[in-house]
N, C-alpha and C positions, 0 to 999 in steps of 0.2 A: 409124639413129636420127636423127630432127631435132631440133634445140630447140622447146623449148616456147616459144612468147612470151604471156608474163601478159597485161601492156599496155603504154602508153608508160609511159617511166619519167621522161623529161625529153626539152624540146627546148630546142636549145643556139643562140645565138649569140655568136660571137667578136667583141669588139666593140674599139676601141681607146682612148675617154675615157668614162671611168664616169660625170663629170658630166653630158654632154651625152646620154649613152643614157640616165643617170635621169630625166634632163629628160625625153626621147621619153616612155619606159616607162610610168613614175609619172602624168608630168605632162598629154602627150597623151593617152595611151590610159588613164588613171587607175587601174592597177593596182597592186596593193599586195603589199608585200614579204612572203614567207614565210619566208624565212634569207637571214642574206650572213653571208660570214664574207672575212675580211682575210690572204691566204694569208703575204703578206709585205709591207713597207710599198708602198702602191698597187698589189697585185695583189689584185681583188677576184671574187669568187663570189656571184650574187646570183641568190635561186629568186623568182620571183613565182608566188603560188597561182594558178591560174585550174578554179575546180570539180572541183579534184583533181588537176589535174595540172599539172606546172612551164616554166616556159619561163625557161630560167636565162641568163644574160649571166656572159659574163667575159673581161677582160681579162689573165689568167693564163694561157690557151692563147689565141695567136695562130692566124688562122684565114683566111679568105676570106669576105665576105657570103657570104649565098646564102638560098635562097626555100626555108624551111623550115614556116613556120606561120600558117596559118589561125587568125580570133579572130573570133568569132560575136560580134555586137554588136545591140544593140535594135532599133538607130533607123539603117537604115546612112544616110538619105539627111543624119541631122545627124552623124554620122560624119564623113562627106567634106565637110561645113561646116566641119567641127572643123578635120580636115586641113589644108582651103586655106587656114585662117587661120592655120595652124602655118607656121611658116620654114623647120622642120627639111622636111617632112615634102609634099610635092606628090601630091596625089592622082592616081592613071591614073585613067582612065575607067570609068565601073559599067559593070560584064557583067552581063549580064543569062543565066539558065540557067534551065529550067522549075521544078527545085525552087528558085533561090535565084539572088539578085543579090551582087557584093563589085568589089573595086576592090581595088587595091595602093598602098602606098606604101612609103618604105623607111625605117629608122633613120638614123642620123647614121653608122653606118658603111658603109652600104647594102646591111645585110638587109632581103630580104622582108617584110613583113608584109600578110597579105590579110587583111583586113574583108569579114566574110561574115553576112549574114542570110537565114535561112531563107523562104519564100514559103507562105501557110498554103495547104491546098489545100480546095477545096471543098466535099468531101464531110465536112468538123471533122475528118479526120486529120491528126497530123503530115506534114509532109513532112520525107522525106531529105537 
């Protein structure tokens, strides 16, 4: 018998100064908080919503960066304006892919984070 998997339930990054990853978070990518809660003094848990689903930060499980999530964004080309003008936050290069273009940058602890826009296709279908 296998498990079943529903959907994602959370994607995590372990981060190590909660002010400077609110700053990324919040500030650059201007996401907004769904719960935090304060496990003990300065260990914190924070979910941000993104369309249903969470991408939580905390500094209460120690951890290693790493390249875990993708964020579909509008406008990616004033994204990576955004970016280059953040301190925190250096844009890599746009890839470019048939359905979609994105680019990387990392957090202040240096998680992944790709900025990813979809490419409309021509016949008025979504693309993948």
């Amino acid at each position: 018998m296998s498990i079943q998997v529903k959907e994602i339930a959370f994607v995590f990054h372990a981060v190590k100064d909660i002010p400077a990853a609110r700053k990324f978070y919040e500030g650059l990518l201007g996401l907004k908080i769904g719960q935090q809660a304060e496990f003990s003094p300065g260990q914190w848990w924070i979910e941000y919503d993104l369309a249903g689903q969470a991408l939580c930060i905390s500094n209460a499980f120690p951890g290693q960066p790493s390249s875990s999530v993708a964020l579909d964004v509008a406008d990616l080309d004033a994204a990576r304006d955004a970016a280059q003008n953040a301190v925190l936050a250096l844009p890599g290069e746009i890839m470019e892919f048939p359905p979609c273009r994105m680019f990387q940058i990392k957090d202040p602890d240096g998680n992944e984070v790709m900025l990813h826009q979809r490419k409309a296709k021509n016949d008025g279908k979504e693309s993948v």
